[in-house]
C-alpha positions as CSV (number, residue, x, y, z in Angstrom):
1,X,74.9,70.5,362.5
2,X,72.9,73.7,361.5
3,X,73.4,74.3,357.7
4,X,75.4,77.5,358.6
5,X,77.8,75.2,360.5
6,X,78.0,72.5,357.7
7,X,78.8,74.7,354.9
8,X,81.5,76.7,357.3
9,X,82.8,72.4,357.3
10,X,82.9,72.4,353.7
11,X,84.5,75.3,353.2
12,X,87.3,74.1,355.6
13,X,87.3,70.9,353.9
14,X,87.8,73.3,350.2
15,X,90.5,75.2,352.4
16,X,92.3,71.9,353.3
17,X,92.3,70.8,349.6
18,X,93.2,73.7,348.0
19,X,96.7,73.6,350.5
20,X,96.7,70.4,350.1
21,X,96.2,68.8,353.0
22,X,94.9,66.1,351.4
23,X,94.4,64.1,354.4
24,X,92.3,66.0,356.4
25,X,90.1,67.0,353.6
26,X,89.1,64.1,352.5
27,X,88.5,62.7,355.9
28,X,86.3,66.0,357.2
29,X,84.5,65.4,353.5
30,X,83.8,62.3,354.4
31,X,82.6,63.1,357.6
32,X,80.3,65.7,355.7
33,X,79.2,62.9,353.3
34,X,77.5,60.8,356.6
35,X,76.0,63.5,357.8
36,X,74.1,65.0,354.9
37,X,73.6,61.3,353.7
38,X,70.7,62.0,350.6
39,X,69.2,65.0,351.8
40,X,70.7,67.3,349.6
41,X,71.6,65.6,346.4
42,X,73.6,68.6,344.6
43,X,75.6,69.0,347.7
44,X,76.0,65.5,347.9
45,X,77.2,65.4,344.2
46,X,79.6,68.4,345.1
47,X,81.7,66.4,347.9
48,X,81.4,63.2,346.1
49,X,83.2,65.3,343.1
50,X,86.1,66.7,345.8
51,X,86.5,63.4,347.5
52,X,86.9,62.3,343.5
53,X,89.8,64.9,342.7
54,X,91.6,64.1,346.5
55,X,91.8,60.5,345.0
56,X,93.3,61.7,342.0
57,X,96.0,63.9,343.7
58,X,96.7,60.8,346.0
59,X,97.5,58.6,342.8
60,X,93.8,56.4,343.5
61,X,92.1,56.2,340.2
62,X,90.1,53.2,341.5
63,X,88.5,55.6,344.3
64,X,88.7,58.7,342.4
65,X,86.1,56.8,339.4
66,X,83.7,55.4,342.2
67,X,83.3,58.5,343.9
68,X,83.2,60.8,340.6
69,X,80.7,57.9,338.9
70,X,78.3,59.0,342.1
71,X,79.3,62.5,342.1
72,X,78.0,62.2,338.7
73,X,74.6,60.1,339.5
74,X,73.7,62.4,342.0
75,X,74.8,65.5,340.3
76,X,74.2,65.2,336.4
77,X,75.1,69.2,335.8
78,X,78.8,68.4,337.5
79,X,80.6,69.6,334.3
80,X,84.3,69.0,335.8
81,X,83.2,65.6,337.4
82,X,82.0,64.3,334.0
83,X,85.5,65.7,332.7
84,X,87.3,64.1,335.2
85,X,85.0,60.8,334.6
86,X,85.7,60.4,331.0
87,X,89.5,61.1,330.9
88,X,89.7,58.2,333.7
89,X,87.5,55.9,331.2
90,X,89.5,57.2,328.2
91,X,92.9,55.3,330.8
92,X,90.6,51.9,331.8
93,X,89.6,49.9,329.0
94,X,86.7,48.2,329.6
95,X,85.0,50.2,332.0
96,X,81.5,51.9,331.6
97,X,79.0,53.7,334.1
């Protein structure tokens, strides 16, 4: 994909979320996660962070901390990912990153 065509994907995949269509955005994020694999860390950080807050809405905490925990690593400057990653530590004892 050119970069015009990949971000024209992402913003489908915001579009999808935001109607919640929570299905098909996480699985066309995901499919935007293989394809820009480490190239573009802040990017990456950004869909990790989406695929984070899908898991949320679809009641998986487990999935939601992995992929906000990388959304994180990749993205330090993620404000609303390290917001969403500390209320989900503040609810799992135990856990650290």
């Amino acid at each position: 994909l050119s970069k015009q065509e990949f971000l024209h994907f992402y913003n489908i995949a915001s579009l999808l979320k935001n109607y919640n269509c929570l299905t098909e955005a996480r699985d066309t994020f995901k499919r935007l996660l293989e394809i820009i694999g480490k190239k573009n860390v802040v990017l990456r950080g950004k869909i990790l962070f989406h695929l984070g807050e899908i898991s949320l809405r679809l009641k998986n905490k487990k999935m939601a901390f992995k992929y906000l925990k990388e959304s994180v690593k990749a993205y330090p400057k993620h404000i609303k990912a390290q917001e969403y990653l500390k209320d989900l530590l503040c609810c799992q004892p135990g856990s650290s990153y």
